[in-house]
N, C-alpha and C positions, 0 to 999 in steps of 0.2 A: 448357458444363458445368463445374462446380466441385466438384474432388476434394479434401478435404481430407486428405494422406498423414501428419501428424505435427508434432512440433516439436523444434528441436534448440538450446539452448541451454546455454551456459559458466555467500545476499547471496553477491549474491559470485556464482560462476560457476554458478549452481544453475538449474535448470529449474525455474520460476516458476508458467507460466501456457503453456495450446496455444492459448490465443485468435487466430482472426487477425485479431481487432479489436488485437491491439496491435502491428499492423505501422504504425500511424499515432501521429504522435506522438512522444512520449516512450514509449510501451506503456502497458500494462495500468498504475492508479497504483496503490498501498499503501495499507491501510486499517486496519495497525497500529498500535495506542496503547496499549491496557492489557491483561493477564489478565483483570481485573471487568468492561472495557466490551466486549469482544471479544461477552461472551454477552449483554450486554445491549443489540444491536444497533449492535455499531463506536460505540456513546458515548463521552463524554469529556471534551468541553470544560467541562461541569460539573460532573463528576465529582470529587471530593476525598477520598481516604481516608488513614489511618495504615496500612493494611493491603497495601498496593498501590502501585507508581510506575505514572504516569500521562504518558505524553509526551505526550499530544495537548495539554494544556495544561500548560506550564511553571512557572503559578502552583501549582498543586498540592503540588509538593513540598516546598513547608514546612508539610502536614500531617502527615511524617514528625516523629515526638518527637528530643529532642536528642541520644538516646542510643542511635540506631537504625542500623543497618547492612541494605542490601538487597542482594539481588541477585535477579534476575528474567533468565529464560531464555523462550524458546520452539520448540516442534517443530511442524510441519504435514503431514497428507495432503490431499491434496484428487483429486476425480473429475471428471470435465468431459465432459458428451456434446455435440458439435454437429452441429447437424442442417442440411444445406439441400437445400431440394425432398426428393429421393428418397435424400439421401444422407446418412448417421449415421455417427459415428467419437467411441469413446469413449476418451478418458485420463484416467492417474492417476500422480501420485509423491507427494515427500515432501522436505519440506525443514527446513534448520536457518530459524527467523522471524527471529529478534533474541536481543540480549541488553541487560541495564541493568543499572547498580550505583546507588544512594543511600544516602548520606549528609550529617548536617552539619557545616556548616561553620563555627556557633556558633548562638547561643540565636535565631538574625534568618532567617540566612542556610541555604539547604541546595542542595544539588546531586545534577545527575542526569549518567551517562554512558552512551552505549549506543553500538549499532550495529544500522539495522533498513534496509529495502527503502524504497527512493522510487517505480520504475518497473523492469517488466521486457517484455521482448521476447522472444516465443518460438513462432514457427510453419510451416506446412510444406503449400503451396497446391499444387496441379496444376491450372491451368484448360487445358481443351483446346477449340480451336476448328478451324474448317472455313475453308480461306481459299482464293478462287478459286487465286488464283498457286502460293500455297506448299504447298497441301493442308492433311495434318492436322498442324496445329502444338501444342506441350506446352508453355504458358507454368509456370515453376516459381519459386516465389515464397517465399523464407525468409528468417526471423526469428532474431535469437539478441541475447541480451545481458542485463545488468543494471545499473540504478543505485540505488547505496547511497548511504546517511543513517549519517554517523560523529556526534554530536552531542554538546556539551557543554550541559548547562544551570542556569539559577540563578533560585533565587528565593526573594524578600525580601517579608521580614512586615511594615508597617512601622505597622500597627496591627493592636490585635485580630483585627479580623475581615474584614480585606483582604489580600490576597497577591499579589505582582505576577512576573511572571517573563520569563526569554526562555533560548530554545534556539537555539546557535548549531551549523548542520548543514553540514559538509563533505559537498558532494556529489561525488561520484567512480564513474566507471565510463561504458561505452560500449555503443549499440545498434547491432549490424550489420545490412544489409538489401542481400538477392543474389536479382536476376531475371534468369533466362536463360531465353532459346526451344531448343528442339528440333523439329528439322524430318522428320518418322515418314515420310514419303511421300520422304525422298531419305538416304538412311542417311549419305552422304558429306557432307552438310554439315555446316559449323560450327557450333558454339555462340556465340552472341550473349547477351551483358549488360552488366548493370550491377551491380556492389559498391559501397553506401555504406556509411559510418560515419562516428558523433558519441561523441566522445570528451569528457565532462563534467569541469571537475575546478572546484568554487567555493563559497565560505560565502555560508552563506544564512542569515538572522535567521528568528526567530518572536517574536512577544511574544504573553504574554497577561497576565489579572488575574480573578480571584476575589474573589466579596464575600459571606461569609457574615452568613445572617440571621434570627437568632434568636426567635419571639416571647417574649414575655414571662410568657405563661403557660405555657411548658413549655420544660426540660431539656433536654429529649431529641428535639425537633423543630426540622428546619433547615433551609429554602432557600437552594441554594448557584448564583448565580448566574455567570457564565463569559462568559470573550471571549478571541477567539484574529486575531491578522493577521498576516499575510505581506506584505510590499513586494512590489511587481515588481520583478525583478529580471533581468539580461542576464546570460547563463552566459557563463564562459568555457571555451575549450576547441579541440579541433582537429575540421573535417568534413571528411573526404576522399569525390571523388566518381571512380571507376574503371569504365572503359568499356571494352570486349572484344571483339575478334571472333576463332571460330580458335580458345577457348580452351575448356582442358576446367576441371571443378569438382571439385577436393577435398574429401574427407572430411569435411573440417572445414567447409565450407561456403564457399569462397573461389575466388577463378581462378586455377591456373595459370598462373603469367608468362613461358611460353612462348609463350602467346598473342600473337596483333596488339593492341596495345595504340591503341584510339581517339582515347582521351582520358583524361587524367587529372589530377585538380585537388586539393591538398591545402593547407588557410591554416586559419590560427588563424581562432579565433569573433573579429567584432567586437564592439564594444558594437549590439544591435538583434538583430544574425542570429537567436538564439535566446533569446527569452527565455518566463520562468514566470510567473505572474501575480498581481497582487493579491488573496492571499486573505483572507476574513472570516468568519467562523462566530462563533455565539450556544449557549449551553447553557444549561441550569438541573435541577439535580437537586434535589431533595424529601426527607426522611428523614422517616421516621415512627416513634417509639419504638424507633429502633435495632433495628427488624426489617422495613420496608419501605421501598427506594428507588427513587425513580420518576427517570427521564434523559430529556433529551429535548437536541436536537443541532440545530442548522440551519446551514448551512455554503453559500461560493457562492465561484466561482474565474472569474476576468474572462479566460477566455483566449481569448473572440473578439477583444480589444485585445491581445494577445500574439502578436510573430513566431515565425517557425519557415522554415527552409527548404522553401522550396513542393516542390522535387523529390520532398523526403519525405513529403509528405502524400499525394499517390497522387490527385488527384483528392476527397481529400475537405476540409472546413473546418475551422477551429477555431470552436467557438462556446463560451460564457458554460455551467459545470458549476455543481451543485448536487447538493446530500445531505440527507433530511431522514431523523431516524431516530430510535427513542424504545425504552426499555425500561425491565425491574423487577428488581429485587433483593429476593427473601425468606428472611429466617434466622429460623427459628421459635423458636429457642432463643436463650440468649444464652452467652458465649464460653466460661465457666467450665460451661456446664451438662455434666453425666454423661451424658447422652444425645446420641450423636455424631449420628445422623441430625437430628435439632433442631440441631445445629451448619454445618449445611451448609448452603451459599450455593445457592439456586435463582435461576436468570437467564432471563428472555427475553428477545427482541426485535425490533423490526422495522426494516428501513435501505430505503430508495427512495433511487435517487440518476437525475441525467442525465451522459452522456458533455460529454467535451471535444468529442469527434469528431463532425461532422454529414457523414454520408454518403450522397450520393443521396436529397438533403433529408431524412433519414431521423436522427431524432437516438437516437443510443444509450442506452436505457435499462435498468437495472437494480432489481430489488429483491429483499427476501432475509429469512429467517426465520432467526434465531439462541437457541441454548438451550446454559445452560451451569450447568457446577457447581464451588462451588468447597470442595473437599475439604481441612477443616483440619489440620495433623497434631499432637497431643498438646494441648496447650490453650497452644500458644505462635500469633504471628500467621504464621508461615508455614505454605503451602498449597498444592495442586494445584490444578490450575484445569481443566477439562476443557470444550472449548467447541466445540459443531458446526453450522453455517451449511448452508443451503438458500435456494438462492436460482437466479433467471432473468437471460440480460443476451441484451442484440438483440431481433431476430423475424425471424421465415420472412419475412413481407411483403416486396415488392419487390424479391424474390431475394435477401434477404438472408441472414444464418445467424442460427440460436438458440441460447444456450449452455446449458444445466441444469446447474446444480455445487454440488457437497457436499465443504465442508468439513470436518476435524476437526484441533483445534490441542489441544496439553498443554503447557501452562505450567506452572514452577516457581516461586513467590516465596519466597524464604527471608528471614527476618528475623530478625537478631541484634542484642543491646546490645553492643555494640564499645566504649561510646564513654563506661565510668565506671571509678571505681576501686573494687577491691575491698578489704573494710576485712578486716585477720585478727587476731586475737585472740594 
Protein backbone atom coordinates (compact mmCIF):
# COMPACT_ATOMS: atom_id res chain seq x y z
CA UNK A 1 0.00 0.00 0.00
CA UNK A 2 0.99 3.61 -0.91
CA UNK A 3 0.00 6.36 1.46
CA UNK A 4 0.62 9.52 0.31
CA UNK A 5 1.08 11.83 3.77
CA UNK A 6 2.24 15.38 2.19
CA UNK A 7 5.38 17.34 1.16
CA UNK A 8 7.81 19.43 2.94
CA UNK A 9 9.92 21.69 1.12
CA UNK A 10 12.57 25.04 1.80
CA UNK A 11 12.52 30.11 -6.03
CA UNK A 12 14.06 29.79 -3.51
CA UNK A 13 13.07 27.82 -0.37
CA UNK A 14 9.30 27.73 -1.48
CA UNK A 15 6.94 24.56 -1.71
CA UNK A 16 6.65 24.11 -5.40
CA UNK A 17 5.04 20.98 -6.25
CA UNK A 18 3.54 17.53 -3.87
CA UNK A 19 4.21 15.39 -6.81
CA UNK A 20 6.13 12.29 -6.02
CA UNK A 21 6.98 12.00 -9.53
CA UNK A 22 9.60 14.58 -8.52
CA UNK A 23 11.52 12.43 -6.31
CA UNK A 24 13.37 11.27 -9.61
CA UNK A 25 15.57 13.40 -11.26
CA UNK A 26 16.26 16.89 -10.99
CA UNK A 27 12.12 17.12 -9.83
CA UNK A 28 9.27 18.35 -11.12
CA UNK A 29 10.87 20.87 -14.32
CA UNK A 30 9.67 24.74 -14.78
CA UNK A 31 7.52 25.80 -17.51
CA UNK A 32 7.88 29.57 -17.04
CA UNK A 33 8.56 31.97 -19.92
CA UNK A 34 6.17 34.72 -20.35
CA UNK A 35 2.75 36.48 -18.87
CA UNK A 36 1.26 36.21 -22.84
CA UNK A 37 2.42 32.62 -23.44
CA UNK A 38 1.63 31.31 -19.90
CA UNK A 39 -2.26 31.54 -21.21
CA UNK A 40 -1.51 30.61 -24.30
CA UNK A 41 -0.57 27.23 -23.53
CA UNK A 42 3.39 27.58 -21.80
CA UNK A 43 4.26 29.22 -25.58
CA UNK A 44 7.10 31.13 -26.55
CA UNK A 45 9.74 30.19 -28.62
CA UNK A 46 7.76 32.29 -31.24
CA UNK A 47 6.48 34.47 -29.46
CA UNK A 48 7.70 38.24 -29.88
CA UNK A 49 6.01 41.21 -28.49
CA UNK A 50 6.76 45.03 -27.53
CA UNK A 51 4.33 44.33 -24.85
CA UNK A 52 5.82 41.67 -22.81
CA UNK A 53 9.61 39.99 -21.93
CA UNK A 54 9.74 36.66 -23.17
CA UNK A 55 12.68 34.26 -21.64
CA UNK A 56 11.85 31.39 -23.34
CA UNK A 57 13.47 32.67 -26.34
CA UNK A 58 16.27 35.31 -25.96
CA UNK A 59 15.85 36.71 -29.41
CA UNK A 60 12.69 38.41 -28.50
CA UNK A 61 13.79 41.12 -26.61
CA UNK A 62 14.78 43.43 -29.10
CA UNK A 63 11.27 43.68 -29.81
CA UNK A 64 11.18 46.07 -26.84
CA UNK A 65 11.37 49.92 -28.47
CA UNK A 66 14.58 51.83 -27.50
CA UNK A 67 13.03 53.79 -25.13
CA UNK A 68 11.31 51.25 -22.95
CA UNK A 69 11.79 50.15 -19.54
CA UNK A 70 10.24 46.61 -17.97
CA UNK A 71 9.69 45.03 -15.21
CA UNK A 72 7.64 41.91 -14.98
CA UNK A 73 6.87 39.92 -11.70
CA UNK A 74 4.81 36.88 -11.05
CA UNK A 75 2.53 35.12 -8.01
CA UNK A 76 1.03 31.53 -8.20
CA UNK A 77 -1.58 29.16 -6.41
CA UNK A 78 -1.94 25.97 -7.45
CA UNK A 79 -4.12 22.70 -6.23
CA UNK A 80 -3.07 19.20 -6.77
CA UNK A 81 -5.20 15.93 -6.13
CA UNK A 82 -3.39 12.48 -6.16
CA UNK A 83 -4.99 9.60 -6.45
CA UNK A 84 -3.61 5.82 -6.17
CA UNK A 85 -5.83 2.87 -6.24
CA UNK A 86 -8.29 3.70 -3.21
CA UNK A 87 -6.28 6.47 -1.95
CA UNK A 88 -6.79 10.51 -2.64
CA UNK A 89 -4.85 13.33 -0.84
CA UNK A 90 -5.37 16.78 -1.95
CA UNK A 91 -2.91 19.96 -1.89
CA UNK A 92 -2.54 23.62 -2.31
CA UNK A 93 -0.18 26.79 -1.79
CA UNK A 94 1.05 29.68 -3.31
CA UNK A 95 4.31 30.96 -4.31
CA UNK A 96 6.40 33.97 -5.43
CA UNK A 97 7.23 32.54 -9.79
CA UNK A 98 9.94 34.94 -11.00
CA UNK A 99 10.83 38.28 -11.73
CA UNK A 100 12.52 40.26 -15.02
CA UNK A 101 13.68 43.69 -15.82
CA UNK A 102 14.21 44.82 -19.77
CA UNK A 103 15.69 47.27 -21.23
CA UNK A 104 18.06 48.77 -23.95
CA UNK A 105 21.14 48.74 -24.37
CA UNK A 106 21.24 50.86 -27.71
CA UNK A 107 19.26 51.14 -30.99
CA UNK A 108 20.74 47.02 -31.88
CA UNK A 109 21.17 45.62 -28.59
CA UNK A 110 18.57 44.94 -25.51
CA UNK A 111 18.65 42.96 -22.34
CA UNK A 112 16.90 40.84 -20.09
CA UNK A 113 17.48 40.09 -16.23
CA UNK A 114 15.41 37.77 -13.93
CA UNK A 115 15.18 35.25 -11.53
CA UNK A 116 12.72 32.22 -12.21
CA UNK A 117 12.50 28.17 -11.19
CA UNK A 118 14.54 25.39 -13.04
CA UNK A 119 13.31 22.30 -10.88
CA UNK A 120 11.65 21.61 -7.67
CA UNK A 121 11.49 18.52 -5.29
CA UNK A 122 8.72 18.24 -2.80
CA UNK A 123 7.04 15.10 -1.40
CA UNK A 124 5.97 13.01 1.58
CA UNK A 125 5.34 8.85 0.72
CA UNK A 126 4.45 6.17 3.46
CA UNK A 127 4.38 2.74 1.70
CA UNK A 128 3.75 0.11 4.18
CA UNK A 129 4.50 -3.46 3.59
CA UNK A 130 4.02 -7.03 5.29
CA UNK A 131 7.44 -8.78 5.58
CA UNK A 132 7.76 -12.58 6.81
CA UNK A 133 10.94 -11.59 9.22
CA UNK A 134 10.32 -7.91 10.20
CA UNK A 135 6.45 -7.95 10.11
CA UNK A 136 4.73 -4.58 9.36
CA UNK A 137 7.36 -2.35 8.27
CA UNK A 138 6.62 1.77 7.23
CA UNK A 139 8.86 2.69 4.43
CA UNK A 140 8.96 6.85 4.51
CA UNK A 141 10.08 8.40 1.57
CA UNK A 142 10.67 12.56 1.39
CA UNK A 143 11.49 15.20 -0.93
CA UNK A 144 12.40 18.72 -0.42
CA UNK A 145 14.36 21.24 -2.33
CA UNK A 146 14.72 23.70 -5.21
CA UNK A 147 16.67 24.79 -8.17
CA UNK A 148 16.70 28.33 -9.47
CA UNK A 149 17.54 30.14 -12.88
CA UNK A 150 19.54 33.74 -11.98
CA UNK A 151 19.79 34.76 -15.82
CA UNK A 152 21.34 37.46 -17.85
CA UNK A 153 20.27 37.88 -21.38
CA UNK A 154 21.08 39.63 -24.83
CA UNK A 155 20.00 40.15 -27.97
CA UNK A 156 21.10 41.60 -31.17
CA UNK A 157 19.12 42.96 -34.36
CA UNK A 158 21.35 42.69 -36.86
CA UNK A 159 18.89 43.17 -39.67
CA UNK A 160 15.48 44.13 -39.95
CA UNK A 161 13.80 41.31 -39.45
CA UNK A 162 16.01 38.86 -37.68
CA UNK A 163 16.93 38.80 -34.09
CA UNK A 164 19.38 36.59 -32.43
CA UNK A 165 19.96 36.04 -28.74
CA UNK A 166 21.26 34.08 -25.74
CA UNK A 167 20.58 33.68 -22.03
CA UNK A 168 23.18 33.03 -19.66
CA UNK A 169 21.43 31.01 -16.53
CA UNK A 170 23.26 30.50 -13.20
CA UNK A 171 21.96 27.59 -11.88
CA UNK A 172 22.14 27.18 -8.06
CA UNK A 173 20.29 25.38 -5.37
CA UNK A 174 19.91 21.78 -3.95
CA UNK A 175 17.39 18.46 -3.88
CA UNK A 176 17.36 16.51 -0.68
CA UNK A 177 16.01 12.93 -0.55
CA UNK A 178 15.45 10.97 3.08
CA UNK A 179 14.33 7.10 3.27
CA UNK A 180 14.04 5.58 6.41
CA UNK A 181 12.08 2.18 7.73
CA UNK A 182 10.19 1.75 10.78
CA UNK A 183 9.65 -1.53 12.18
CA UNK A 184 5.58 -1.25 13.92
CA UNK A 185 5.68 -4.91 15.04
CA UNK A 186 8.91 -4.27 17.34
CA UNK A 187 8.60 -0.69 18.92
CA UNK A 188 12.53 -0.94 20.12
CA UNK A 189 13.97 -0.98 17.07
CA UNK A 190 16.07 1.42 15.05
CA UNK A 191 15.42 3.66 12.34
CA UNK A 192 17.38 2.72 9.23
CA UNK A 193 18.19 5.13 6.15
CA UNK A 194 19.39 6.91 3.85
CA UNK A 195 19.93 11.14 3.29
CA UNK A 196 20.96 12.21 -0.05
CA UNK A 197 21.76 15.59 -1.57
CA UNK A 198 22.79 17.48 -4.99
CA UNK A 199 24.02 20.57 -4.37
CA UNK A 200 23.85 22.49 -8.11
CA UNK A 201 25.84 25.65 -8.49
CA UNK A 202 26.84 26.38 -12.86
CA UNK A 203 26.15 28.65 -16.02
CA UNK A 204 24.28 27.41 -18.55
CA UNK A 205 23.86 29.09 -22.19
CA UNK A 206 20.70 29.26 -24.33
CA UNK A 207 20.79 30.61 -27.63
CA UNK A 208 17.99 31.41 -29.79
CA UNK A 209 16.95 33.42 -33.18
CA UNK A 210 13.78 34.95 -34.75
CA UNK A 211 12.84 35.63 -38.20
CA UNK A 212 10.12 37.77 -38.99
CA UNK A 213 8.09 37.68 -42.08
CA UNK A 214 6.08 39.94 -43.55
CA UNK A 215 3.94 39.50 -46.73
CA UNK A 216 3.68 41.93 -48.88
CA UNK A 217 0.28 42.67 -49.23
CA UNK A 218 -0.37 43.65 -45.72
CA UNK A 219 0.86 45.77 -42.87
CA UNK A 220 -0.30 44.24 -40.25
CA UNK A 221 0.21 40.56 -40.82
CA UNK A 222 3.21 38.50 -39.61
CA UNK A 223 4.75 35.09 -39.23
CA UNK A 224 7.20 35.03 -36.71
CA UNK A 225 9.20 32.07 -36.80
CA UNK A 226 11.65 30.86 -33.57
CA UNK A 227 14.42 28.39 -32.43
CA UNK A 228 15.81 27.84 -29.16
CA UNK A 229 19.16 25.20 -28.00
CA UNK A 230 20.65 24.26 -25.05
CA UNK A 231 24.17 22.39 -25.14
CA UNK A 232 24.61 19.38 -22.83
CA UNK A 233 26.11 20.39 -20.37
CA UNK A 234 27.91 18.58 -17.02
CA UNK A 235 26.78 20.54 -13.74
CA UNK A 236 29.08 21.25 -11.31
CA UNK A 237 28.49 20.90 -7.83
CA UNK A 238 28.69 18.76 -4.39
CA UNK A 239 26.48 14.99 -3.87
CA UNK A 240 26.68 13.71 -0.63
CA UNK A 241 25.40 10.16 0.20
CA UNK A 242 24.59 9.50 4.21
CA UNK A 243 23.59 6.05 5.59
CA UNK A 244 22.07 5.38 9.23
CA UNK A 245 21.18 2.99 11.59
CA UNK A 246 20.00 3.83 15.34
CA UNK A 247 19.08 7.21 14.24
CA UNK A 248 16.05 9.18 14.73
CA UNK A 249 14.63 12.08 12.11
CA UNK A 250 14.30 15.68 12.62
CA UNK A 251 11.79 18.13 11.94
CA UNK A 252 13.26 19.40 9.18
CA UNK A 253 13.58 16.17 7.49
CA UNK A 254 17.17 15.02 8.20
CA UNK A 255 19.16 12.34 10.68
CA UNK A 256 20.18 12.94 13.84
CA UNK A 257 24.00 12.39 14.07
CA UNK A 258 23.62 10.60 17.09
CA UNK A 259 22.95 7.89 15.20
CA UNK A 260 25.47 4.78 14.00
CA UNK A 261 26.50 6.35 11.10
CA UNK A 262 27.05 3.41 8.07
CA UNK A 263 28.34 5.10 5.59
CA UNK A 264 29.04 8.33 4.38
CA UNK A 265 30.42 9.78 1.03
CA UNK A 266 30.54 13.50 0.12
CA UNK A 267 32.91 14.71 -3.46
CA UNK A 268 32.49 17.41 -5.76
CA UNK A 269 30.45 16.56 -9.24
CA UNK A 270 32.84 15.29 -11.96
CA UNK A 271 32.64 16.22 -15.42
CA UNK A 272 29.82 13.27 -16.52
CA UNK A 273 28.19 12.39 -12.88
CA UNK A 274 25.42 14.68 -13.68
CA UNK A 275 24.55 16.18 -16.48
CA UNK A 276 21.34 18.14 -18.50
CA UNK A 277 20.73 17.58 -21.91
CA UNK A 278 20.73 18.91 -25.35
CA UNK A 279 17.79 20.91 -25.86
CA UNK A 280 15.87 21.98 -29.10
CA UNK A 281 12.54 23.50 -29.60
CA UNK A 282 10.87 25.12 -32.87
CA UNK A 283 8.04 27.92 -32.75
CA UNK A 284 5.98 29.99 -35.07
CA UNK A 285 3.46 32.45 -34.05
CA UNK A 286 0.90 34.05 -36.79
CA UNK A 287 -0.61 37.76 -36.20
CA UNK A 288 -3.59 38.65 -37.88
CA UNK A 289 -4.53 42.32 -38.25
CA UNK A 290 -3.23 42.98 -34.73
CA UNK A 291 -6.10 41.29 -33.25
CA UNK A 292 -5.40 37.44 -33.67
CA UNK A 293 -2.31 35.34 -32.69
CA UNK A 294 -1.90 31.95 -33.27
CA UNK A 295 1.55 30.07 -31.20
CA UNK A 296 2.40 26.84 -31.64
CA UNK A 297 5.77 25.36 -29.72
CA UNK A 298 7.51 21.89 -30.33
CA UNK A 299 10.29 21.33 -27.97
CA UNK A 300 12.40 17.76 -27.25
CA UNK A 301 15.33 17.33 -24.47
CA UNK A 302 17.85 14.26 -25.06
CA UNK A 303 18.06 13.12 -21.46
CA UNK A 304 18.12 9.42 -22.24
CA UNK A 305 22.01 10.36 -23.32
CA UNK A 306 22.37 12.24 -20.08
CA UNK A 307 24.00 10.99 -16.60
CA UNK A 308 22.73 11.29 -13.37
CA UNK A 309 23.60 9.29 -10.27
CA UNK A 310 21.71 5.92 -10.60
CA UNK A 311 21.21 5.86 -6.52
CA UNK A 312 18.87 8.78 -7.21
CA UNK A 313 16.84 7.56 -9.77
CA UNK A 314 15.00 4.90 -7.49
CA UNK A 315 14.67 2.30 -10.06
CA UNK A 316 13.50 4.25 -12.52
CA UNK A 317 15.20 5.65 -16.42
CA UNK A 318 15.94 8.61 -17.90
CA UNK A 319 14.58 8.62 -21.27
CA UNK A 320 14.33 11.40 -24.41
CA UNK A 321 11.25 14.39 -23.12
CA UNK A 322 9.10 16.36 -25.22
CA UNK A 323 6.36 19.23 -25.46
CA UNK A 324 4.07 20.01 -28.02
CA UNK A 325 1.61 22.94 -27.33
CA UNK A 326 -0.34 25.65 -29.41
CA UNK A 327 -2.54 28.58 -28.44
CA UNK A 328 -4.61 32.00 -29.42
CA UNK A 329 -4.49 35.39 -28.64
CA UNK A 330 -7.62 37.67 -29.26
CA UNK A 331 -8.04 41.69 -28.69
CA UNK A 332 -11.05 42.74 -30.14
CA UNK A 333 -10.27 46.29 -30.06
CA UNK A 334 -7.23 48.13 -30.61
CA UNK A 335 -5.06 49.85 -27.88
CA UNK A 336 -6.32 53.53 -27.93
CA UNK A 337 -9.95 52.17 -28.21
CA UNK A 338 -12.66 53.75 -25.36
CA UNK A 339 -13.98 50.57 -24.87
CA UNK A 340 -11.90 48.60 -22.06
CA UNK A 341 -13.50 45.19 -22.50
CA UNK A 342 -12.33 45.38 -26.56
CA UNK A 343 -9.00 45.99 -24.98
CA UNK A 344 -8.42 42.84 -23.34
CA UNK A 345 -6.20 40.02 -24.25
CA UNK A 346 -8.21 36.63 -24.40
CA UNK A 347 -5.91 33.60 -24.33
CA UNK A 348 -6.15 29.82 -24.63
CA UNK A 349 -4.32 26.94 -24.86
CA UNK A 350 -3.22 23.52 -25.07
CA UNK A 351 0.40 21.85 -23.87
CA UNK A 352 0.90 17.91 -24.09
CA UNK A 353 4.27 17.07 -23.07
CA UNK A 354 6.14 13.49 -22.09
CA UNK A 355 8.28 12.97 -18.81
CA UNK A 356 12.22 12.73 -18.58
CA UNK A 357 11.24 9.86 -16.22
CA UNK A 358 10.21 6.30 -17.58
CA UNK A 359 9.00 4.25 -14.56
CA UNK A 360 8.08 0.65 -14.60
CA UNK A 361 8.27 1.02 -18.46
CA UNK A 362 5.48 3.46 -17.81
CA UNK A 363 6.64 6.97 -19.44
CA UNK A 364 5.08 10.11 -17.66
CA UNK A 365 2.82 11.97 -19.39
CA UNK A 366 1.10 15.20 -19.06
CA UNK A 367 -1.38 17.55 -20.67
CA UNK A 368 -3.24 20.71 -19.76
CA UNK A 369 -5.78 23.33 -20.72
CA UNK A 370 -4.69 27.04 -20.17
CA UNK A 371 -7.00 30.43 -20.31
CA UNK A 372 -5.87 33.59 -19.64
CA UNK A 373 -6.44 37.42 -19.54
CA UNK A 374 -4.49 40.15 -20.08
CA UNK A 375 -5.98 43.21 -18.37
CA UNK A 376 -4.56 46.62 -19.58
CA UNK A 377 -4.27 49.43 -17.34
CA UNK A 378 -4.96 53.07 -18.72
CA UNK A 379 -4.07 53.12 -22.40
CA UNK A 380 -0.25 52.74 -21.53
CA UNK A 381 1.46 48.91 -22.44
CA UNK A 382 1.44 47.92 -18.92
CA UNK A 383 -0.90 45.14 -17.67
CA UNK A 384 -2.17 42.29 -15.45
CA UNK A 385 -2.24 39.11 -16.75
CA UNK A 386 -4.27 36.74 -15.10
CA UNK A 387 -3.74 33.00 -16.22
CA UNK A 388 -5.29 29.49 -15.07
CA UNK A 389 -4.10 25.98 -16.10
CA UNK A 390 -6.03 22.63 -15.98
CA UNK A 391 -4.37 19.92 -16.60
CA UNK A 392 -3.53 15.86 -15.84
CA UNK A 393 0.21 14.17 -15.25
CA UNK A 394 0.79 10.11 -14.71
CA UNK A 395 -2.15 7.35 -14.57
CA UNK A 396 -3.72 5.00 -12.03
CA UNK A 397 -2.35 2.08 -14.49
CA UNK A 398 0.26 -0.09 -13.19
CA UNK A 399 -0.15 1.10 -9.65
CA UNK A 400 0.79 4.07 -10.51
CA UNK A 401 -0.55 7.70 -9.26
CA UNK A 402 -2.50 10.45 -11.10
CA UNK A 403 -2.16 13.92 -10.58
CA UNK A 404 -5.26 16.56 -11.54
CA UNK A 405 -4.05 20.28 -10.96
CA UNK A 406 -5.23 23.68 -11.26
CA UNK A 407 -3.32 26.44 -11.51
CA UNK A 408 -3.70 30.19 -11.10
CA UNK A 409 -0.77 32.64 -11.69
CA UNK A 410 -1.10 36.86 -11.75
CA UNK A 411 1.45 38.56 -13.50
CA UNK A 412 2.50 42.23 -13.54
CA UNK A 413 4.16 43.94 -16.53
CA UNK A 414 4.82 47.46 -16.15
CA UNK A 415 6.30 49.44 -18.95
CA UNK A 416 7.81 52.66 -18.75
CA UNK A 417 9.90 55.29 -21.26
CA UNK A 418 13.10 55.60 -19.00
CA UNK A 419 15.10 56.03 -21.62
CA UNK A 420 14.60 59.75 -23.58
CA UNK A 421 14.91 63.39 -22.74
CA UNK A 422 12.56 65.60 -21.77
CA UNK A 423 12.37 68.96 -23.86
CA UNK A 424 10.95 72.17 -21.32
CA UNK A 425 10.17 75.26 -22.58
Amino acid sequence: MLLILGGTSTLFSQQRTYSPYSRYGLGELSQIGSAQGTGMGNTGIGLRSSNYLNSMNPASYSAMDSMSFFFEAGLSGFNQTLTEQENQKTFSNSNFDYFAIGFPISSRFFSSIGLKPYSSSGYNILKTKEDANSGTVNNYLLGTGNISDFYVGLSFKPLKNLSIGANFYYMFGNIRRLSYSTFLDDPSSSIFGKLSEIHVSQVRPEFGIQYTLVPSSSNTNKLILGAVVTPKLSLHGNYSNFIANNADVTSTGSFDLIGDTIKYTNHSLNSGDLEIPLTIGFGASYTIQDKFIFAADYSSAQWGNSNFPSAELEGAQLTNSSKLAGGVEYTPKERNSKNYLGRIRYRAGYTQSSSYINYQNEKIKQFGMSFGLGLPLKRSKTSINLNCEIGQRGTSNSNLLKENYTKISLNMTMHEYWFFKQKFD
